[in-house]
C-alpha positions as CSV (number, residue, x, y, z in Angstrom):
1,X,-42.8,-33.9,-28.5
2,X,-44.1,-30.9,-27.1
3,X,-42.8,-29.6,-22.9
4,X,-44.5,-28.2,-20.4
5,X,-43.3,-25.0,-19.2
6,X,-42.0,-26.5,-15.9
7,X,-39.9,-28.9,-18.2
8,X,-38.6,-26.4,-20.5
9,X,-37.2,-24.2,-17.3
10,X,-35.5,-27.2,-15.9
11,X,-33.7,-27.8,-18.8
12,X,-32.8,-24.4,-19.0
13,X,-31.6,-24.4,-15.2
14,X,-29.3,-27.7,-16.1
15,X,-27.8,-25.8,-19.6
16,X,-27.2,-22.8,-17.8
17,X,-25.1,-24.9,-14.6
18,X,-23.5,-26.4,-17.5
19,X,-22.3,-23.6,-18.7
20,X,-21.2,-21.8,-16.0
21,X,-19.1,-25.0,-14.4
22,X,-17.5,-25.1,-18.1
23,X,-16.9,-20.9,-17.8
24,X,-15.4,-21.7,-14.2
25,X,-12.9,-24.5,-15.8
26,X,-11.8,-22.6,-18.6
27,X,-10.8,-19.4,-16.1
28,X,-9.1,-21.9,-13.3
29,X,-7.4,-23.6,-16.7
30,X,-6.7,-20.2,-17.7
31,X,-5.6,-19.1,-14.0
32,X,-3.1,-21.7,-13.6
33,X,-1.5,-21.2,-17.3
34,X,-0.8,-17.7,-15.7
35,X,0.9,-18.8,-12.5
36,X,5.4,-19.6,-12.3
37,X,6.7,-21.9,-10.5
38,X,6.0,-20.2,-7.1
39,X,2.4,-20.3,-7.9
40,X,2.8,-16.2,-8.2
41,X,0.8,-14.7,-11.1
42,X,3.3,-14.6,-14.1
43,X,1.9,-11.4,-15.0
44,X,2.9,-9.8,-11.5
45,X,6.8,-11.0,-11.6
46,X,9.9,-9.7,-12.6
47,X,11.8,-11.1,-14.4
48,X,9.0,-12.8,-16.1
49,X,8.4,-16.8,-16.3
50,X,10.3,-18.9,-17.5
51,X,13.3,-16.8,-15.6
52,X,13.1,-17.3,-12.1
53,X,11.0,-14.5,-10.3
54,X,13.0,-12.0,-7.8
55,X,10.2,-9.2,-7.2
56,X,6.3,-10.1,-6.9
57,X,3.8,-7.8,-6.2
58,X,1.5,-8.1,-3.7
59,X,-1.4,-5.1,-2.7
60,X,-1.6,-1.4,-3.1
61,X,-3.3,0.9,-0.4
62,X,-5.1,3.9,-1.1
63,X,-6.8,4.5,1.9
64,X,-8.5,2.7,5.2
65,X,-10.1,0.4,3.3
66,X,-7.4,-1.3,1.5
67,X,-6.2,-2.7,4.9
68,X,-9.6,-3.6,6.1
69,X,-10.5,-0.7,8.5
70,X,-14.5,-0.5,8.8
71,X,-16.3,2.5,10.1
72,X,-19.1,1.4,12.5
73,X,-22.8,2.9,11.8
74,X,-22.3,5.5,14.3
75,X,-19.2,7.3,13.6
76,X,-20.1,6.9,10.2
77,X,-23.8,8.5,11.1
78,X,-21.1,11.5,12.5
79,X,-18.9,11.9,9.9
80,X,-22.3,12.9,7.6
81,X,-23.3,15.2,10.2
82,X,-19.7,17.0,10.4
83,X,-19.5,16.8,6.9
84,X,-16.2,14.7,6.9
85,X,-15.6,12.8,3.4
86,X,-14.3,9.0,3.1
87,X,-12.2,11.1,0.2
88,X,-10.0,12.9,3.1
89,X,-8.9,9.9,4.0
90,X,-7.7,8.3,1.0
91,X,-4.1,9.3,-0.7
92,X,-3.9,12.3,-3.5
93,X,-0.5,12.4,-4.0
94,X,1.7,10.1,-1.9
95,X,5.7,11.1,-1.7
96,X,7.6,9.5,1.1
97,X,6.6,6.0,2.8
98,X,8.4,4.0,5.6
99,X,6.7,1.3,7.0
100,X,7.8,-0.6,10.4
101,X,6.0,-3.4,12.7
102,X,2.9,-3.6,10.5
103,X,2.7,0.1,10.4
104,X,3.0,2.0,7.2
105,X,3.9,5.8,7.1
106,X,2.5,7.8,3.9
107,X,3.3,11.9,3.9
108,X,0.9,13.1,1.0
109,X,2.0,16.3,-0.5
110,X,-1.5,16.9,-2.0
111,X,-3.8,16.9,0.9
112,X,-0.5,18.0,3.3
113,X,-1.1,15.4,5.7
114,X,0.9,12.4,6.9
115,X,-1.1,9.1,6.7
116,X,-0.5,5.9,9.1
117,X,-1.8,2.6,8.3
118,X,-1.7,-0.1,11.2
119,X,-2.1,-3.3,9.0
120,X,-2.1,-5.2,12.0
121,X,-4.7,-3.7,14.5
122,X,-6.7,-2.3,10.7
123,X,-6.9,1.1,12.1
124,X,-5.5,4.3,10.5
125,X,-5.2,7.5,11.6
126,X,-4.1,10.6,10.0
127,X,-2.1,13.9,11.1
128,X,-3.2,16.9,9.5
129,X,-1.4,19.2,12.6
130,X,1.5,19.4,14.7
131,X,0.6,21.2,17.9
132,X,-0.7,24.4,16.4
133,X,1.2,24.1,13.1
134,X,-0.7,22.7,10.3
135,X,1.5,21.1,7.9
136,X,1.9,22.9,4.6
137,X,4.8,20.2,2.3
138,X,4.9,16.8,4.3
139,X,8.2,14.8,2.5
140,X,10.0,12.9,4.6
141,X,9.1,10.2,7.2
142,X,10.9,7.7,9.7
143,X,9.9,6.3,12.9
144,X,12.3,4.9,15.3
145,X,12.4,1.7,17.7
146,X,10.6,3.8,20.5
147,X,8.0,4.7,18.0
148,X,8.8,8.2,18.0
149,X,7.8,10.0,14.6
150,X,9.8,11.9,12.3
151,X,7.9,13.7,10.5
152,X,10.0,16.3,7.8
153,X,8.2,19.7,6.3
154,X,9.8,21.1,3.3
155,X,8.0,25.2,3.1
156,X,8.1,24.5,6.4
157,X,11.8,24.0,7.0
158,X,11.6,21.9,10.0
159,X,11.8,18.6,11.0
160,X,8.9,17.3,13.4
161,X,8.9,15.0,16.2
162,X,6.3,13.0,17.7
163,X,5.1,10.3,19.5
164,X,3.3,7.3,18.6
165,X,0.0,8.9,18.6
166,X,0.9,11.9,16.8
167,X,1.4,14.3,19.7
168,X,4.0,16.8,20.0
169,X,7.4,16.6,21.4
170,X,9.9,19.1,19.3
171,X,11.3,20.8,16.5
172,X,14.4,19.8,14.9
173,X,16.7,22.6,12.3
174,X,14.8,25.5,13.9
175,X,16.4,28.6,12.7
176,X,18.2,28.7,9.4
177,X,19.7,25.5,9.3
178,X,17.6,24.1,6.7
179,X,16.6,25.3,3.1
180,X,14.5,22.6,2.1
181,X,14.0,19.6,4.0
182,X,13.5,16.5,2.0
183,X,14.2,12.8,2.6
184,X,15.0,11.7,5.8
185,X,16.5,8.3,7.5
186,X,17.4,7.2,11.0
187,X,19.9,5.1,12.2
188,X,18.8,5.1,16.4
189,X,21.3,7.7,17.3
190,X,21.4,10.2,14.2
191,X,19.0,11.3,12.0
192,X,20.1,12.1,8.6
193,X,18.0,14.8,6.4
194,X,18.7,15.9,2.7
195,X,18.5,19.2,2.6
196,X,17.6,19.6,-1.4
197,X,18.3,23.4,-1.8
198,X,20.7,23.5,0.6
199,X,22.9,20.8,-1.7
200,X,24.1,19.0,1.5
201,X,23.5,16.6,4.3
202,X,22.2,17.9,8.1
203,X,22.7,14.9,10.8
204,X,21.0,16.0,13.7
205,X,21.1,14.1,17.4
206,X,18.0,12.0,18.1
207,X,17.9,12.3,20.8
208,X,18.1,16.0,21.8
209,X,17.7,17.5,17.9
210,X,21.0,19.0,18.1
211,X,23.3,19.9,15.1
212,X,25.6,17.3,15.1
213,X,27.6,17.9,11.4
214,X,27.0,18.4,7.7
215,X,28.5,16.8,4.4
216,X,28.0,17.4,0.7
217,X,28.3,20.9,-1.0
218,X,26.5,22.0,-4.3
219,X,29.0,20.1,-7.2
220,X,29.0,17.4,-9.4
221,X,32.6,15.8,-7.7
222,X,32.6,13.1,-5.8
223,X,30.7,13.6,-2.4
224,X,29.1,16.7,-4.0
225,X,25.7,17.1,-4.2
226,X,23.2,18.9,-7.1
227,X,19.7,19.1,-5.5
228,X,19.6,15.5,-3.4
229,X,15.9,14.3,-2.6
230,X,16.2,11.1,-0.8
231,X,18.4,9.1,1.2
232,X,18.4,5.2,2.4
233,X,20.2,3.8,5.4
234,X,21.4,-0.1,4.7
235,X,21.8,-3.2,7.6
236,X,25.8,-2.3,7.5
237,X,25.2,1.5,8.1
238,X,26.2,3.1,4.7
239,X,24.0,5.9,3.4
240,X,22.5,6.0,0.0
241,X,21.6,9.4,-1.8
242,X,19.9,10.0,-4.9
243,X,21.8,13.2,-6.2
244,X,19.3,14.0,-8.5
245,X,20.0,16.8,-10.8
246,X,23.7,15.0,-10.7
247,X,21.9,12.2,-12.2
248,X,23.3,9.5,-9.9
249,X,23.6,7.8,-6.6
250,X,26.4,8.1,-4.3
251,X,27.3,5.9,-0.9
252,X,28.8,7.4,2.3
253,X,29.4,6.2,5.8
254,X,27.8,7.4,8.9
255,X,30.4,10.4,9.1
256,X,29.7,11.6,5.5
257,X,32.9,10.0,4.4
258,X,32.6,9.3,0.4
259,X,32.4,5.1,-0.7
260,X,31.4,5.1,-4.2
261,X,28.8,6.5,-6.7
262,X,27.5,5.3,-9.9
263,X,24.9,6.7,-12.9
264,X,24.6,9.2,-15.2
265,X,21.3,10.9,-17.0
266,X,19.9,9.3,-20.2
267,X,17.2,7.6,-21.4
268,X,18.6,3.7,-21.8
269,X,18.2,0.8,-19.3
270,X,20.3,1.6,-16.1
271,X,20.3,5.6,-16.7
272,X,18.8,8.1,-14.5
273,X,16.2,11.0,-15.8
274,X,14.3,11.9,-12.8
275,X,15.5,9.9,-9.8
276,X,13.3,10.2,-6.8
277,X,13.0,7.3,-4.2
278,X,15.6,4.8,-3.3
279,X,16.3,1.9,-0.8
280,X,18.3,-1.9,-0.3
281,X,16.9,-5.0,0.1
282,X,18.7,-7.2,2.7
283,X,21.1,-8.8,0.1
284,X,22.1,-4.9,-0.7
285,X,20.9,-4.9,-4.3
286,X,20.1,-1.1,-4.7
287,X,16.2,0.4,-5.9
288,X,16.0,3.8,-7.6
289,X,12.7,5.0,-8.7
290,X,12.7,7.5,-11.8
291,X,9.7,9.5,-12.0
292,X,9.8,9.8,-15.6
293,X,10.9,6.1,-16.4
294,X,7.9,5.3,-14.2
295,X,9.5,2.2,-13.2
296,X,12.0,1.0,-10.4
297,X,15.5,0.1,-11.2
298,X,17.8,-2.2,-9.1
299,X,21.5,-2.1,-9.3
300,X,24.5,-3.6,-7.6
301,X,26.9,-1.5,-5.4
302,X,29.4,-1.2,-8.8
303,X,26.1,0.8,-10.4
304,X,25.8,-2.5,-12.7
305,X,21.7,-3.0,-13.6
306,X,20.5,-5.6,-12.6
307,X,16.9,-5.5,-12.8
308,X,13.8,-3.2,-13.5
309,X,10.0,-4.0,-12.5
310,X,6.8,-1.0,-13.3
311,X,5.7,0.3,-16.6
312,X,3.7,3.2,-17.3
313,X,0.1,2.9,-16.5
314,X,-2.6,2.5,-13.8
315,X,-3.0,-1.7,-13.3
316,X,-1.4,-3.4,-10.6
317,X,2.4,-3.4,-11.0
318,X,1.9,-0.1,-12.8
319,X,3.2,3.6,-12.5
320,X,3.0,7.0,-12.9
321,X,5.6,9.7,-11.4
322,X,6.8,6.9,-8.9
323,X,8.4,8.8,-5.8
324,X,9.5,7.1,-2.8
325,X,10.7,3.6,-1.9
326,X,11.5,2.2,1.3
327,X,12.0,-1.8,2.1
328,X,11.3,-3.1,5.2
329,X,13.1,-6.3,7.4
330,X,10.8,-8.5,5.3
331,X,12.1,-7.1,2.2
332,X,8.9,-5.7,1.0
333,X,9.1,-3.3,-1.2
334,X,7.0,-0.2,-0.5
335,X,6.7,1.9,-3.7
336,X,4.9,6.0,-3.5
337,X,2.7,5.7,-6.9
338,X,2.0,9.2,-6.7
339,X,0.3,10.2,-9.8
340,X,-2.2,6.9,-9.1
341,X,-2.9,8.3,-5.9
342,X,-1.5,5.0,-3.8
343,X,1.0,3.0,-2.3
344,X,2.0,0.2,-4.4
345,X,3.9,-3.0,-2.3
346,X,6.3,-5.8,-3.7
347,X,8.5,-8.3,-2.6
348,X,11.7,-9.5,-3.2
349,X,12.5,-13.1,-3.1
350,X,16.0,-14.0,-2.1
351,X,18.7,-15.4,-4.4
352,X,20.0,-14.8,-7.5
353,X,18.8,-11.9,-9.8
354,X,18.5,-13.0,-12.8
355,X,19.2,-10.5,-15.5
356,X,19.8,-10.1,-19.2
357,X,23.3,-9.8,-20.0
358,X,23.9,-9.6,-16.3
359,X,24.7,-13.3,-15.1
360,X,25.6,-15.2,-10.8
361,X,25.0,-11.1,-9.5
362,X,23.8,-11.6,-6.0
């Protein structure tokens, strides 16, 4: 029985909603075969189902954007005319991050300028100058409970102070006092630098900038130092530094005192290669990025591994030359995904990590 054309494009209209409402349960069959327990994609967890998960990731930012800042019609209109590019904006090569109140701080050694992100208000906002100074190796960032920026320049050799809004206020390790100014950390009275070439730790007054002592000393004994690049601050006040050509971690108090230190370089699970970025999570299980590993590794305070999340690569969860980590009060997880040009965040869920080999580690 022959159709007319209206009755042949019907039935084509009813075979193709067909299909596409069988495409759509297939991928939410498909969608919920890849989801744990917590309804987190399984793919996006560590340890993977069926353990229980203990890091998810959530986002990554690489620029505006990725938060939902939008550029009205105008100031886009005078951007063209000044010939200012949506690609200054965006991250080349991200080092340190620190993130506070729903602010995230990103120094990018590539295009030498130190990003801020406002996730709450979606505005960004970028420092490419300090005064007069235009910043040449941007490493190090922390901002403190007044919002006051610290901001740390490593050809530079000084440590940069401003205010909320990027103005201004002084110069901290003015002089000689610093060979290469790396990875910084705050503790509301004290501000702690690692001074990479200089093998040691400079505590400087917050307040005023003033020199208040040193600790460390080029070695490989304990509470020596072989080119340090980044230090962590824990909720109990103990300092954490990734001696990196030493190939470990060590822990001090406040006064530089020595607590412990675990690692040593190699290529196996829990060894050390490149390490770059470290931080704690609130129930003090330790993170150590390795820029060669291209993953993060988390250990107890006896060095024992307990977990490791990233492979090599560009997808979400994903690294390449990882740098800097910093966790926030949430416990998110902000990883420097340097070679991928963004800011990669994770979350750890409290409780028990659950480990191979490594069994009730808390």
């Amino acid at each position: 029985m022959s159709q007319t054309p209206m009755g042949r494009f019907v039935r084509w209209v009813i075979f193709c909603g067909i299909s596409i409402a069988l495409s759509a349960c297939a991928t939410s069959g498909l969608e919920r075969a890849q989801r744990d327990a917590n309804g987190f994609d399984a793919r996006l967890v560590w340890p993977p189902p069926p353990q229980t998960a203990r890091v998810h990731f959530e986002r990554s930012i690489s620029g505006p954007s990725d938060i939902g800042t939008r550029k009205s019609w105008l100031k886009r209109a005078i951007d063209s005319l000044l010939g200012k590019e949506e690609a200054a904006e965006r991250l080349l090569r991200p080092y340190g991050v620190f993130a506070d109140s729903g602010k995230i701080y990103v120094t990018d050694t590539g295009s030498r300028v130190l990003h801020i992100f406002d996730t709450k208000e979606k505005k960004y906002f970028a420092i490419r100058k300090v005064g007069r100074t235009e910043l040449v190796s941007p490493i190090g960032v922390v901002a403190d409970s007044a919002g006051r920026i610290y901001l740390s320049d490593s050809l530079l050799k000084k440590i940069f102070v401003l205010d909320g809004g990027g103005r201004y206020l002084m110069e901290i390790g003015t002089g000689d006092m610093l060979a290469r100014p790396s990875g910084i950390c705050a503790d509301g009275e004290r501000l702690y630098v690692v001074d990479t070439h200089g093998h040691k730790i400079v505590v400087f007054s917050e307040k005023d900038g003033s020199l208040l002592y040193t600790f460390g000393g080029n070695g490989s004994g304990e509470g020596e130092l072989n080119y340090p690049t980044n230090i962590f601050i824990d909720r109990q006040g103990l300092l954490y530094v990734t001696d990196s050509m030493n190939f470990r971690v060590q822990i001090f108090d406040r006064t530089g005192r020595f607590i412990s230190m675990f690692g040593k370089h190699g290529d196996g699970s829990g060894d050390f290669s490149k390490p770059r970025g470290i931080a704690v999570d609130s129930d003090g299980h330790i993170y150590v990025a390795d820029a060669l590993f291209d993953a993060v590794q988390i250990f107890d305070r006896e060095g024992r591994l307990l977990l490791a999340f990233g492979s090599t690569g560009k997808g979400d969860g994903e690294m390449i030359l990882p740098a800097g980590v910093f966790i926030d009060a949430d416990d998110r997880i902000y990883v420097a995904d340097s070679y991928n040009m963004r800011v990669q965040i994770f979350r750890y869920l409290k409780g028990e990590v659950e480990c191979p080999g490594v069994q009730g580690v808390k």
